[in-house]
C-alpha atoms as an extended CHARMM CRD file, in Angstrom:
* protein
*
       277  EXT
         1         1  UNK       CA             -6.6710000000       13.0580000000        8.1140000000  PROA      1               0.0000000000
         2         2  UNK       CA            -10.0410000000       14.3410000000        6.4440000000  PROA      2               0.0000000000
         3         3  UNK       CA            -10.4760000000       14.8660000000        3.1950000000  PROA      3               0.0000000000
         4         4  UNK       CA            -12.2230000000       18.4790000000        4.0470000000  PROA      4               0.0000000000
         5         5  UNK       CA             -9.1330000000       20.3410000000        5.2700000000  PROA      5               0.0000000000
         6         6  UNK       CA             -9.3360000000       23.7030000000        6.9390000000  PROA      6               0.0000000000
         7         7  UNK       CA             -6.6140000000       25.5270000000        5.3930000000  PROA      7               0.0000000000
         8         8  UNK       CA             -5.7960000000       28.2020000000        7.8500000000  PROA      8               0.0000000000
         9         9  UNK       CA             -1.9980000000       28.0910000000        8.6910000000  PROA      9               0.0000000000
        10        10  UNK       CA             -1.7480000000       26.9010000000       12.4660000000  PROA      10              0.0000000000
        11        11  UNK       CA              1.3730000000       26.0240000000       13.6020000000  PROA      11              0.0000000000
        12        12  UNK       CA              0.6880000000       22.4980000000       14.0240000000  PROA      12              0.0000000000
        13        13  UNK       CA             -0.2210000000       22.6840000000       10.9920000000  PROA      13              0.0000000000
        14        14  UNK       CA              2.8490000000       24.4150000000        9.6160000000  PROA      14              0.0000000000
        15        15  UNK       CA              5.1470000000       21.7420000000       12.1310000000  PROA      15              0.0000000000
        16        16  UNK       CA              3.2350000000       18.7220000000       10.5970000000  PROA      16              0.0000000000
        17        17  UNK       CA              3.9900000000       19.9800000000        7.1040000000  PROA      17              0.0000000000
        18        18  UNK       CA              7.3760000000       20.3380000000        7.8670000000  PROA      18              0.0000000000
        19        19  UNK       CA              7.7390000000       16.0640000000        8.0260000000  PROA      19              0.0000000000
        20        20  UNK       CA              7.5370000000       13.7470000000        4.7740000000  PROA      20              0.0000000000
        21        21  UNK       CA              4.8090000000       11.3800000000        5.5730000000  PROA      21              0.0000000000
        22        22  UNK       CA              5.9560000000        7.6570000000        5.6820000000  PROA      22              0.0000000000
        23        23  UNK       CA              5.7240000000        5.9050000000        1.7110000000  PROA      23              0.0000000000
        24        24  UNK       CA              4.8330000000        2.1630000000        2.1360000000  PROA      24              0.0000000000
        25        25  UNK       CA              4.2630000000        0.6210000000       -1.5740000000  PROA      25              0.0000000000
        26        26  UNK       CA              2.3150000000       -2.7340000000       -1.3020000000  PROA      26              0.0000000000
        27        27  UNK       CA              3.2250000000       -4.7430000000       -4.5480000000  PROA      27              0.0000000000
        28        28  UNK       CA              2.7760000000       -8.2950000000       -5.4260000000  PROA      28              0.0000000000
        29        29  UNK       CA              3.5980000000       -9.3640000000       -8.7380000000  PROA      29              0.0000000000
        30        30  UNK       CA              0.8800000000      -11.5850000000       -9.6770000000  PROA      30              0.0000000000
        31        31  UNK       CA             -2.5670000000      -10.5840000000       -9.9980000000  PROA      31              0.0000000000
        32        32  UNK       CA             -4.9560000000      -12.2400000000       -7.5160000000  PROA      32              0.0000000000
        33        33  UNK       CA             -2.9060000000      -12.7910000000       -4.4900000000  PROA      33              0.0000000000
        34        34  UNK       CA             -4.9260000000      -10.4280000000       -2.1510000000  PROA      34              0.0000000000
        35        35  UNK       CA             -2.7390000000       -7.0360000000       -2.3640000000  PROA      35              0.0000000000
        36        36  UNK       CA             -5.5350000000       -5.1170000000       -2.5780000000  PROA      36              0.0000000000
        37        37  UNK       CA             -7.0780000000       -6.6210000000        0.4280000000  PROA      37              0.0000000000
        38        38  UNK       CA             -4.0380000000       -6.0150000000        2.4250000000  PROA      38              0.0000000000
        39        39  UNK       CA             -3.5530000000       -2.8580000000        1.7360000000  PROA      39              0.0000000000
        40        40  UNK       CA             -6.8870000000       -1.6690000000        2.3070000000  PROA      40              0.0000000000
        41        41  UNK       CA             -7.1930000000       -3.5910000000        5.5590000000  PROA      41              0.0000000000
        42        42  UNK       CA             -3.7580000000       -2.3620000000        6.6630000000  PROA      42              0.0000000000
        43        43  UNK       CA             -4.7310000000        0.8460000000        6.1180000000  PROA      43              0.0000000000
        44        44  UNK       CA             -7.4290000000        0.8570000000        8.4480000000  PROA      44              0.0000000000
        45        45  UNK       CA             -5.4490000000       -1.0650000000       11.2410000000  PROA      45              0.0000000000
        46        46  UNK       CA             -2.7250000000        1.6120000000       11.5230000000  PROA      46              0.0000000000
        47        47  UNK       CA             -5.3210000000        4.3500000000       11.5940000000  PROA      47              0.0000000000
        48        48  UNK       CA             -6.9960000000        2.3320000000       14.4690000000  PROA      48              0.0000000000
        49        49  UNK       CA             -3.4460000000        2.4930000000       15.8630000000  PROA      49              0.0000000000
        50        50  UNK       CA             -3.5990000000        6.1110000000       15.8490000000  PROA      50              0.0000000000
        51        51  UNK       CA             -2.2470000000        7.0770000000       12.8390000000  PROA      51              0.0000000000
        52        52  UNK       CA             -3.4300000000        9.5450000000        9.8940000000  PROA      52              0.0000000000
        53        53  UNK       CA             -3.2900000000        7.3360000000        6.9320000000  PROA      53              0.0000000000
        54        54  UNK       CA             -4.2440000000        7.7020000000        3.7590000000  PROA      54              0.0000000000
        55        55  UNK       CA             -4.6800000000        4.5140000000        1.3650000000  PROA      55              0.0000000000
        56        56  UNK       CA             -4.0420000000        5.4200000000       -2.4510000000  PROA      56              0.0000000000
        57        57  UNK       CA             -5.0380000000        3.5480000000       -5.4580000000  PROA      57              0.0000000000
        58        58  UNK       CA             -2.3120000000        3.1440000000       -7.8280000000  PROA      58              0.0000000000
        59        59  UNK       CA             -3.7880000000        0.2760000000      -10.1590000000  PROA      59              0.0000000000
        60        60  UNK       CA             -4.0250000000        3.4000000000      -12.4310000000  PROA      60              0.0000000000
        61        61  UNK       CA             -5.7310000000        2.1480000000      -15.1370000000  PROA      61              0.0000000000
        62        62  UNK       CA             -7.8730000000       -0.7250000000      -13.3430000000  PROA      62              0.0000000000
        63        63  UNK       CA             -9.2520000000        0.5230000000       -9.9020000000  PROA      63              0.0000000000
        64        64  UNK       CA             -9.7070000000       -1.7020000000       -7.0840000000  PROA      64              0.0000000000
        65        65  UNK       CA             -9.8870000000        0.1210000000       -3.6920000000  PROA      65              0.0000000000
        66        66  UNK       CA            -13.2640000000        1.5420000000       -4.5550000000  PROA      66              0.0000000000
        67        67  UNK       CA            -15.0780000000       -1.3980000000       -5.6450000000  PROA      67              0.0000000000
        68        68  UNK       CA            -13.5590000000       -3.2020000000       -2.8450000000  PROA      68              0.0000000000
        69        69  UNK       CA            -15.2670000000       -1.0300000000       -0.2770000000  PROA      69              0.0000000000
        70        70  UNK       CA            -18.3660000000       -0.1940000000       -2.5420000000  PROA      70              0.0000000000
        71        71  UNK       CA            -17.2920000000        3.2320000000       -2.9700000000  PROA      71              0.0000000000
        72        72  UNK       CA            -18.7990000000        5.5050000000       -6.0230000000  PROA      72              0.0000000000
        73        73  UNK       CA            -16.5380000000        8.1310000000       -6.4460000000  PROA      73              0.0000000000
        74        74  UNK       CA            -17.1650000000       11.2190000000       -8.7700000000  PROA      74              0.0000000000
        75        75  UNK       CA            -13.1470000000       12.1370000000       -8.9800000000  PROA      75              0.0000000000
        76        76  UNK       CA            -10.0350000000       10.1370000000       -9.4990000000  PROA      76              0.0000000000
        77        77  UNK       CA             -6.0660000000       10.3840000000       -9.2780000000  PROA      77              0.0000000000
        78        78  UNK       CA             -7.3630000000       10.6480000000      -13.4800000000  PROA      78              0.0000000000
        79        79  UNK       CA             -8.3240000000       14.0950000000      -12.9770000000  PROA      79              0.0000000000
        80        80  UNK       CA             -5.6240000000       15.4500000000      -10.9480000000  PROA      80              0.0000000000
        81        81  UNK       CA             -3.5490000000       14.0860000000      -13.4680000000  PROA      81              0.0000000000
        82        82  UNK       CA             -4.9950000000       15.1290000000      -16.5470000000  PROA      82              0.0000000000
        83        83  UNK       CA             -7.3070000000       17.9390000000      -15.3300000000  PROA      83              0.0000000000
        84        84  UNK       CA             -5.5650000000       19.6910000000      -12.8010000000  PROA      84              0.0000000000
        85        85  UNK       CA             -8.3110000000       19.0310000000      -10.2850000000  PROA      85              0.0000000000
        86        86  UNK       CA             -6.2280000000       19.4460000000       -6.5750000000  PROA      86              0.0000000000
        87        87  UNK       CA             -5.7750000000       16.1800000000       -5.0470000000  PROA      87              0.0000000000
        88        88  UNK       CA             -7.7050000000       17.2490000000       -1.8880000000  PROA      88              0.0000000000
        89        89  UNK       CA            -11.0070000000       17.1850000000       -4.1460000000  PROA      89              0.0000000000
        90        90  UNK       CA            -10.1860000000       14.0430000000       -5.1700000000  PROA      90              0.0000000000
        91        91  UNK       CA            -10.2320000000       12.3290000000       -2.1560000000  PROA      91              0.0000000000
        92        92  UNK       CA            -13.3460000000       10.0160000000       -0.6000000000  PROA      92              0.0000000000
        93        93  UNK       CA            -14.2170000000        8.6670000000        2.4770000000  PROA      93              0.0000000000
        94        94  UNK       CA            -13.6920000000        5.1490000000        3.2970000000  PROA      94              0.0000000000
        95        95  UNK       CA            -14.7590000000        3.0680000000        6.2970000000  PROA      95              0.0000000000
        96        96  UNK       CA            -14.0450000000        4.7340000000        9.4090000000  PROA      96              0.0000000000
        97        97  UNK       CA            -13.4710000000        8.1200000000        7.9920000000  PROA      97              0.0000000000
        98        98  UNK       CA            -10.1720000000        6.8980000000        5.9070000000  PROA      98              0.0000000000
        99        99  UNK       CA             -8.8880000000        9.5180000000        3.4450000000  PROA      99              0.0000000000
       100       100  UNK       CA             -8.9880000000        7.5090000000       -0.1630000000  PROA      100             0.0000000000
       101       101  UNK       CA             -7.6350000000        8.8040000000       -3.2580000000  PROA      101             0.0000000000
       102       102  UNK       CA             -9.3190000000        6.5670000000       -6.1150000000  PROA      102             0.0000000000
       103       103  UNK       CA             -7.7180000000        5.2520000000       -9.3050000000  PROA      103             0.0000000000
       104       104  UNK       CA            -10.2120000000        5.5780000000      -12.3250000000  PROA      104             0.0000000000
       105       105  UNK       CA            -10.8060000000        1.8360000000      -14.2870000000  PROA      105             0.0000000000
       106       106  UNK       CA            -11.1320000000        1.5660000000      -18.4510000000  PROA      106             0.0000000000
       107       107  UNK       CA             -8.3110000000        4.2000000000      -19.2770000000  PROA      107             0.0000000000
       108       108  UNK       CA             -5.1520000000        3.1010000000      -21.2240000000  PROA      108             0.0000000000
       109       109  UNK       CA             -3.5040000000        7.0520000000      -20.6140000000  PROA      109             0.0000000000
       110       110  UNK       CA             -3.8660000000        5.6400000000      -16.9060000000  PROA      110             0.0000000000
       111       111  UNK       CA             -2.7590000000        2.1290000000      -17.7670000000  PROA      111             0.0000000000
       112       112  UNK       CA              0.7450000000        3.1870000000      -19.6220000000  PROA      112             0.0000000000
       113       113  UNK       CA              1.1490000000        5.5790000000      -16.5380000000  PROA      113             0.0000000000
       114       114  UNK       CA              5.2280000000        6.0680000000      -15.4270000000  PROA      114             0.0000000000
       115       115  UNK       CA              7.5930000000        7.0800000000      -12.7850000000  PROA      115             0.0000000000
       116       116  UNK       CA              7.0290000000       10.8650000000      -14.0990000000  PROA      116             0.0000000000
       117       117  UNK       CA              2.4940000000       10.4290000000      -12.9920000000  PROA      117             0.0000000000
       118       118  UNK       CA              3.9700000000        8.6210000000       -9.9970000000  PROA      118             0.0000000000
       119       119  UNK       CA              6.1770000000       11.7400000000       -8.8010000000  PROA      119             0.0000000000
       120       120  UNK       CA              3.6970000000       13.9400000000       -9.7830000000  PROA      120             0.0000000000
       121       121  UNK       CA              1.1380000000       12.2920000000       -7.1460000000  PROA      121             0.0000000000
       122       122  UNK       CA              3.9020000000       11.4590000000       -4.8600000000  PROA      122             0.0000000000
       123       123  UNK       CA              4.5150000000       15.4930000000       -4.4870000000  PROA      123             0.0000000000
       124       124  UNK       CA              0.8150000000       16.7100000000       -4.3110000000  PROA      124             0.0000000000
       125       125  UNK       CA              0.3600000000       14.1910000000       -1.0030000000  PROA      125             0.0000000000
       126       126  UNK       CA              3.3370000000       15.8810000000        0.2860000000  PROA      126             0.0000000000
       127       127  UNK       CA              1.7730000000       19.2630000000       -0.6530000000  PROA      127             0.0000000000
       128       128  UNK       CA             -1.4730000000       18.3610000000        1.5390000000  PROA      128             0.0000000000
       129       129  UNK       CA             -2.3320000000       20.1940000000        4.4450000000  PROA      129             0.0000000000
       130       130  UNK       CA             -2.0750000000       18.4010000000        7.1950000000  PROA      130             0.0000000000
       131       131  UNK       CA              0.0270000000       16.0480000000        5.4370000000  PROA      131             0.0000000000
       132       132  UNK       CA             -0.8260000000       12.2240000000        6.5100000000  PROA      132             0.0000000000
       133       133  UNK       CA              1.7580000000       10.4590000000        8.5940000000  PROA      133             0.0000000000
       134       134  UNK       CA              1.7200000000        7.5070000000        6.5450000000  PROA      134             0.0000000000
       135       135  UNK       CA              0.8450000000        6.8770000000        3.2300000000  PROA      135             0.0000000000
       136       136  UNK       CA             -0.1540000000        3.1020000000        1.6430000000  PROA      136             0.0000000000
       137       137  UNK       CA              0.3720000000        2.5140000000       -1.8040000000  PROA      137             0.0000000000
       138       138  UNK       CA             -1.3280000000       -0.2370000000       -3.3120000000  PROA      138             0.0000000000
       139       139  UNK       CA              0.1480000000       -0.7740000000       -6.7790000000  PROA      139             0.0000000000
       140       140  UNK       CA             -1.1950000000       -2.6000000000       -9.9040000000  PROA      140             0.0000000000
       141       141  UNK       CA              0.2820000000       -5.7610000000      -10.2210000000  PROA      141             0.0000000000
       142       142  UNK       CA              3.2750000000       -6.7130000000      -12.5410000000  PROA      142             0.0000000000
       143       143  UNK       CA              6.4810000000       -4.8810000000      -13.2880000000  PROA      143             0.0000000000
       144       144  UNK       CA              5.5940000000       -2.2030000000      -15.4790000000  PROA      144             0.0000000000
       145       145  UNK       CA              7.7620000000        1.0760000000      -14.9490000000  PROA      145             0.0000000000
       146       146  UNK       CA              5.1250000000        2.8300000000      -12.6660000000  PROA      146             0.0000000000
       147       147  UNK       CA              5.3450000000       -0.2460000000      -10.0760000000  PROA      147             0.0000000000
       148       148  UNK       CA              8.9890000000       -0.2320000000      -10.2510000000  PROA      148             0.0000000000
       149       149  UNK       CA              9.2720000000        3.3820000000       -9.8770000000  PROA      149             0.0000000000
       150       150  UNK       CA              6.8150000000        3.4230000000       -6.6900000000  PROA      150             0.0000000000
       151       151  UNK       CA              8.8460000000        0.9060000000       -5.0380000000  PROA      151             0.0000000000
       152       152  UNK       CA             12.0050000000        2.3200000000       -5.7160000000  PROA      152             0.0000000000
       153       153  UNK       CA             10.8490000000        5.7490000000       -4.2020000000  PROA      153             0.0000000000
       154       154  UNK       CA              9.0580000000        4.7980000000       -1.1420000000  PROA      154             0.0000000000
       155       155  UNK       CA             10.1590000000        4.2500000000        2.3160000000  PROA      155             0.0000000000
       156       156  UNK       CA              9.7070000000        0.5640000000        2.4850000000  PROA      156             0.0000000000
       157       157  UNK       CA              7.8000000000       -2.2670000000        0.1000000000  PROA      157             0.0000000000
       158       158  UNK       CA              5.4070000000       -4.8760000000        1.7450000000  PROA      158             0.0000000000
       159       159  UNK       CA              5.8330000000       -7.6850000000       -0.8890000000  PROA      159             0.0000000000
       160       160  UNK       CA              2.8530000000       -9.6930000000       -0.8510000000  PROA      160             0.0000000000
       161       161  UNK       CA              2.5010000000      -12.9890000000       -1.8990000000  PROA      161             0.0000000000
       162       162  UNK       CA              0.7400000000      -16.7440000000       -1.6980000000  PROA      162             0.0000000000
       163       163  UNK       CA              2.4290000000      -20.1160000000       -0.8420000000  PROA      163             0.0000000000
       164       164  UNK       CA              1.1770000000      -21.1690000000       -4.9530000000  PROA      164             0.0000000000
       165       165  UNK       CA              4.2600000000      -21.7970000000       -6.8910000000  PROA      165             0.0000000000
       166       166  UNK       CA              3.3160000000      -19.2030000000       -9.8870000000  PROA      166             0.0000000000
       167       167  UNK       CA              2.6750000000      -16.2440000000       -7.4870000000  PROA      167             0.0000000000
       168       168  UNK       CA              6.4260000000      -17.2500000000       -5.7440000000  PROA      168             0.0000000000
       169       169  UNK       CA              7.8840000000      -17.0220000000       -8.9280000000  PROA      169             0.0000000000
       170       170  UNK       CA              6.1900000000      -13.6030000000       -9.9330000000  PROA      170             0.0000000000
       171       171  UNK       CA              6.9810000000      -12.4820000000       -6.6230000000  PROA      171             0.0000000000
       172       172  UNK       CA             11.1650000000      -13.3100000000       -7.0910000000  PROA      172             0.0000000000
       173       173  UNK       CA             10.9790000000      -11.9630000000      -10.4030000000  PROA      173             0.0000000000
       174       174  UNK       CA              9.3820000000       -8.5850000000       -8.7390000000  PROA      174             0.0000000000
       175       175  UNK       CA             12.6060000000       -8.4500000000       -6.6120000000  PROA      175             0.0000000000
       176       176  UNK       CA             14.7220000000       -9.4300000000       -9.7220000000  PROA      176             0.0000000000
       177       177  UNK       CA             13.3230000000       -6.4930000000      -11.3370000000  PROA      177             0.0000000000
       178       178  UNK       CA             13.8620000000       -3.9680000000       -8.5980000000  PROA      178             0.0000000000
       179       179  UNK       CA             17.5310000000       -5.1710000000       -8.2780000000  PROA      179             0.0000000000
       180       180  UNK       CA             18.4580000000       -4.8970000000      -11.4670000000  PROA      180             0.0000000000
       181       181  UNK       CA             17.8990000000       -0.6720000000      -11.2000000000  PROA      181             0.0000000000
       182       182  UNK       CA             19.9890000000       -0.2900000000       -8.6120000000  PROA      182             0.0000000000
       183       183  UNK       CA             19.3510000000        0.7280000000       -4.6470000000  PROA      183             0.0000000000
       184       184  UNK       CA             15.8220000000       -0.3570000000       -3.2080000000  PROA      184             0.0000000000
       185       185  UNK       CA             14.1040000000        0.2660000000       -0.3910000000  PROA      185             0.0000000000
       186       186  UNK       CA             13.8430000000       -2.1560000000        3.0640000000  PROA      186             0.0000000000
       187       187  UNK       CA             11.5280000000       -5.0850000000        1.8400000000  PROA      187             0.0000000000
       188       188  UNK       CA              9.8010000000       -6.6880000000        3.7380000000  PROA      188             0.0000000000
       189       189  UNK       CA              7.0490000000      -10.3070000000        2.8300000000  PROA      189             0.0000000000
       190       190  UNK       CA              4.0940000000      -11.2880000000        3.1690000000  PROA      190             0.0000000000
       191       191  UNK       CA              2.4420000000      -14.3370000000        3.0450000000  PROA      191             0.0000000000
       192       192  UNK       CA             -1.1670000000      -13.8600000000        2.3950000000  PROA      192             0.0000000000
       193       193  UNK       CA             -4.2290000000      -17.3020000000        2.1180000000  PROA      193             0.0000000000
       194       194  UNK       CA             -1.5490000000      -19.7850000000        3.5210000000  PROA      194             0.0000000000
       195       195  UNK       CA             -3.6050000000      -22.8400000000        5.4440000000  PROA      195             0.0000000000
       196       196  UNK       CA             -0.8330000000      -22.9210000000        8.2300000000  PROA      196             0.0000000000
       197       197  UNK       CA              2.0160000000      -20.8350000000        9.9520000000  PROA      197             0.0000000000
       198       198  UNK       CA              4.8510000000      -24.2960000000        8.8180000000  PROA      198             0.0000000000
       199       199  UNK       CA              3.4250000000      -23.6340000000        5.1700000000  PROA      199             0.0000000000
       200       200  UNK       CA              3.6300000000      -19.4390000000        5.5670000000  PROA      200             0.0000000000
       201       201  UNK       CA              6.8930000000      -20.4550000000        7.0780000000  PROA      201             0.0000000000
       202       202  UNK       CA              8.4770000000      -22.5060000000        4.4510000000  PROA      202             0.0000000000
       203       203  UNK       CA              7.1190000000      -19.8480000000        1.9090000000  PROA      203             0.0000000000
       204       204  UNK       CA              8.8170000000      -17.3230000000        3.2240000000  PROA      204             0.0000000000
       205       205  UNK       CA             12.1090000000      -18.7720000000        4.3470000000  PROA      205             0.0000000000
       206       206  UNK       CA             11.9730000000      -19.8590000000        0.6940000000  PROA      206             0.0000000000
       207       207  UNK       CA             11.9300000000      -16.5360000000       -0.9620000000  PROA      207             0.0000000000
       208       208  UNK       CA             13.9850000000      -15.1340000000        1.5730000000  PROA      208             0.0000000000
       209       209  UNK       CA             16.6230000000      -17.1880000000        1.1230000000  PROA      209             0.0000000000
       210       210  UNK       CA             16.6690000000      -17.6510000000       -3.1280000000  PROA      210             0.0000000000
       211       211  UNK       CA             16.3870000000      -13.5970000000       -3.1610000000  PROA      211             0.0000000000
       212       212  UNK       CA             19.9140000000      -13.5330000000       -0.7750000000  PROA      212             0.0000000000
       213       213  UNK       CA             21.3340000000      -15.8650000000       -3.2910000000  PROA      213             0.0000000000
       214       214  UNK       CA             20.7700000000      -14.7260000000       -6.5770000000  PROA      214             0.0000000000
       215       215  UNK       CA             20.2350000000      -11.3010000000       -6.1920000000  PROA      215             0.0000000000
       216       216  UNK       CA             21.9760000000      -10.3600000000       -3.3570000000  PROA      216             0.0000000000
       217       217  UNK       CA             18.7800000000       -8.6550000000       -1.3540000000  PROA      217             0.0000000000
       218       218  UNK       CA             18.0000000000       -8.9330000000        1.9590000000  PROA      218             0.0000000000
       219       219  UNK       CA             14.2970000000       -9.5620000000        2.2290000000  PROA      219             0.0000000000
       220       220  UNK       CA             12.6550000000       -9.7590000000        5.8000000000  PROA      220             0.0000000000
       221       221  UNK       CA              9.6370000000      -12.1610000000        6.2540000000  PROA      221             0.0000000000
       222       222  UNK       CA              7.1120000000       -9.8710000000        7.9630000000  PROA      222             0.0000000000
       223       223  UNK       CA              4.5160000000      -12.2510000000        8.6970000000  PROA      223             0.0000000000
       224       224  UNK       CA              1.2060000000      -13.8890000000        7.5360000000  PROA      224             0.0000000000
       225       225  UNK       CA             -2.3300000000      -14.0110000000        7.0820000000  PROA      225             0.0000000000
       226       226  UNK       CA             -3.8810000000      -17.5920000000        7.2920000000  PROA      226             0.0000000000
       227       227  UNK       CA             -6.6380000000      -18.0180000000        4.5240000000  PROA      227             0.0000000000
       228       228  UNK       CA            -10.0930000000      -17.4060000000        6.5040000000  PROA      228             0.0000000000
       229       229  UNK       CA            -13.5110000000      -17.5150000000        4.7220000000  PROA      229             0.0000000000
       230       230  UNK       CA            -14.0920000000      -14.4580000000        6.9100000000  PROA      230             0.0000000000
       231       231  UNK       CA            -12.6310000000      -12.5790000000        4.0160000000  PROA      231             0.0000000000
       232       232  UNK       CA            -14.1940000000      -14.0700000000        1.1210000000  PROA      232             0.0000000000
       233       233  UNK       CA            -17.6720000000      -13.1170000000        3.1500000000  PROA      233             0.0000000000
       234       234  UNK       CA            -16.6940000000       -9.3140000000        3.7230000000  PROA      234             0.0000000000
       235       235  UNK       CA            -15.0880000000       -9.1970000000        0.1180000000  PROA      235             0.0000000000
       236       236  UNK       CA            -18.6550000000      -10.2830000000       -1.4100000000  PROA      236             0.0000000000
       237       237  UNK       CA            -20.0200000000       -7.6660000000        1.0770000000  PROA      237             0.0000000000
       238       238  UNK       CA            -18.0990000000       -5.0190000000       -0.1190000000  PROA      238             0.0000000000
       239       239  UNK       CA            -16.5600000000       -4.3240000000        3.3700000000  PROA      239             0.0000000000
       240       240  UNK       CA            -13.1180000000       -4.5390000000        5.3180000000  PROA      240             0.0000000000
       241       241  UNK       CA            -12.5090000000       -8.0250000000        6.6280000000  PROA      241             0.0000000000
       242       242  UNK       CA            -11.0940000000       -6.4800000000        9.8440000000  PROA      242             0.0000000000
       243       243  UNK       CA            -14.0360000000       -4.4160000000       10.4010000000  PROA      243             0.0000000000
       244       244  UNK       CA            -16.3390000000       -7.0620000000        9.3970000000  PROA      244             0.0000000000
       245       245  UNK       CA            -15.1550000000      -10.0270000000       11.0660000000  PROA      245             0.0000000000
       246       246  UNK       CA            -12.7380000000       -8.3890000000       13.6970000000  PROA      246             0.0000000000
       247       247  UNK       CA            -11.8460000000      -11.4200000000       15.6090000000  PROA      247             0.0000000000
       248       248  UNK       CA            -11.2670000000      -13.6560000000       12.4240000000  PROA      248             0.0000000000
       249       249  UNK       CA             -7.4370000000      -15.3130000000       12.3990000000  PROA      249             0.0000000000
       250       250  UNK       CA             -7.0130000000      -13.1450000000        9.2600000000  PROA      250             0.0000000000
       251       251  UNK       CA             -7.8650000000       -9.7240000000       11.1450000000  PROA      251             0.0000000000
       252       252  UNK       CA             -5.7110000000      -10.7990000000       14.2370000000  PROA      252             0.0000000000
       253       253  UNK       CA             -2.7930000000      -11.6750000000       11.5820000000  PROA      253             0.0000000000
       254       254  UNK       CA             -3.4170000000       -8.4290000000       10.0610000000  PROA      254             0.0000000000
       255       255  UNK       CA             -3.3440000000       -6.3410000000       13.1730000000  PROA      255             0.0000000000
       256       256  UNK       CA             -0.2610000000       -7.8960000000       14.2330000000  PROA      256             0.0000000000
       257       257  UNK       CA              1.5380000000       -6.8000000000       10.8000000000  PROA      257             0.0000000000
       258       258  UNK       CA              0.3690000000       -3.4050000000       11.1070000000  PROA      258             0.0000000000
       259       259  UNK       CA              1.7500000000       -3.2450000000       14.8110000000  PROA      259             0.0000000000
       260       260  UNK       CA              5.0190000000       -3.3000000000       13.4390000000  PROA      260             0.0000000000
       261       261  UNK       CA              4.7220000000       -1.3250000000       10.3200000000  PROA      261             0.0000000000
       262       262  UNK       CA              3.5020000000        1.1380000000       12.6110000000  PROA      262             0.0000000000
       263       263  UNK       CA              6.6260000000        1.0580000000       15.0110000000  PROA      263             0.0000000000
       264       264  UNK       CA              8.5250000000        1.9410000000       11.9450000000  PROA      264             0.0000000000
       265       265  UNK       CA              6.1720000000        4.8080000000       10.8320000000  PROA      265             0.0000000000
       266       266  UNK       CA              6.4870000000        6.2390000000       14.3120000000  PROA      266             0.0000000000
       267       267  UNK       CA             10.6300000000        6.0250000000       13.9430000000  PROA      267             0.0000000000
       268       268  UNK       CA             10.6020000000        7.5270000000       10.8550000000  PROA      268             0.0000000000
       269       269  UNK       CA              8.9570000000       10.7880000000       11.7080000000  PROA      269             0.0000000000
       270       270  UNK       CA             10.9640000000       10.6260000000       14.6760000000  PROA      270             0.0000000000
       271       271  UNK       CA             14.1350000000       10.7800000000       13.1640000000  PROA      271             0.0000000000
       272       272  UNK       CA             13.4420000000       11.6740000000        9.4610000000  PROA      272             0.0000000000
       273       273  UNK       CA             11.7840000000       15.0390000000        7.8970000000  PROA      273             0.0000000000
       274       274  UNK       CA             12.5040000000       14.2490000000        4.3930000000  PROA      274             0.0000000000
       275       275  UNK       CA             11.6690000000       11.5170000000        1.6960000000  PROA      275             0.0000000000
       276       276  UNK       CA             13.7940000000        9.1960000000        0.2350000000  PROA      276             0.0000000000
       277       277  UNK       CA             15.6260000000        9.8340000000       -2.7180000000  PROA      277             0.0000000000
């Protein structure tokens, strides 16, 4: 997907508009557990994989994506929102020609966003022409209303957390949330900066299992990323770990995740031309 769009009305154009692109929300809970990271990097592995992907910023208020890959850009989701600027202008470049919508950073209007700003940008992707095939969300983190919301109204969630006690617990108390509204999407964890697969293991089996008994959710463990210096050295660098450092245990854990998230994006425009509701 390229964010300069030729607008004439082709019929694969018109056929490709005629499927809901695949909605996957990354959320975390905690702050500081690497969402950001994954979802940036993920992005860019499925669109290796052949699929048009397009990574959004929804840390509304605070924007990450940008700063992550050095980006400087003159628009934001902001002013769509407020201005009525059309999302297409709004869109940047990343790394290997990925289609980025940007958050803006310092607004509170952006910061006490809700469900309404979500379904608002939620319907202008669908509106683009071509539409993208898959769609990553990467969400503030916390439980405010606009996380919720985004979760509840995507395809599937990629829960993302770390084997440290406090991000476990904000990471069950995530799913608590989302349960307590009512019907939720497939979930499926992440265990990001674990030292081994036993300890990304336990982690997971862990949440897995306390989220079947108390809240009656079936969570699927994923997979991992192993904690690799690799990605502190691109993240100082302003670049994609999986670009930078392509053969790094955390790009080969990445690609593997993305391998079957994209199975799943392929089976769901397959089989499915609308979005959940």
């Amino acid at each position: 997907m390229n964010p300069v769009v030729d607008a004439s009305s082709s019929s694969s154009t018109t056929n490709a508009s005629k499927t809901a692109p695949f909605l996957l929300c990354v959320t975390g809970g905690k702050g500081g557990v690497g969402k950001t990271c994954v979802s940036a990097n993920l992005a860019l592995a499925l669109r290796s994989l052949g699929l048009e992907v397009l990574l959004v910023d929804l840390d509304l208020g605070l924007a990450n994506v940008d700063v992550l890959f050095g980006l400087d850009p003159k628009k934001s989701v902001r002013d769509h929102l407020l201005e009525s600027i059309p999302l297409q202008d709004c869109l940047v470049q990343g790394p290997q020609s990925l289609p980025i919508l940007p958050a803006a950073s310092g607004f509170s209007d952006m910061a006490e966003a809700d469900g309404t700003q979500i379904d608002r940008i939620l319907a202008s992707i669908r509106g683009l022409e071509p539409p993208p095939e898959a769609v990553v969300l990467d969400t503030a983190a916390g439980i405010s209303p606009a996380v919720l919301h985004c979760g509840r109204t995507s395809h599937e969630l990629l829960l993302v957390t770390t084997p440290e006690p406090a991000a476990i617990t904000d990471a069950y108390g995530t799913l608590k949330a989302l349960a307590s509204e009512g019907s939720v999407p497939p979930i499926k964890l992440v265990i990001n900066l674990a030292d081994s697969l036993e300890e990304a293991y336990r982690t997971g089996n862990r949440l897995v299992a306390v989220a079947r008994r108390f809240l009656d959710l079936e969570v699927e463990w994923l997979g991992w990323i192993p904690r690799d210096i690799a990605v502190q050295r691109a993240g100082r660098s302003q670049c994609a770990f999986l670009l930078d450092a392509p053969g790094c245990a955390a790009s080969r854990g990445l690609r593997f995740l993305a391998s079957k998230i994209a199975t799943r994006v392929r089976s769901h425009r397959r089989n499915h031309g609308t979005v959940r509701t």
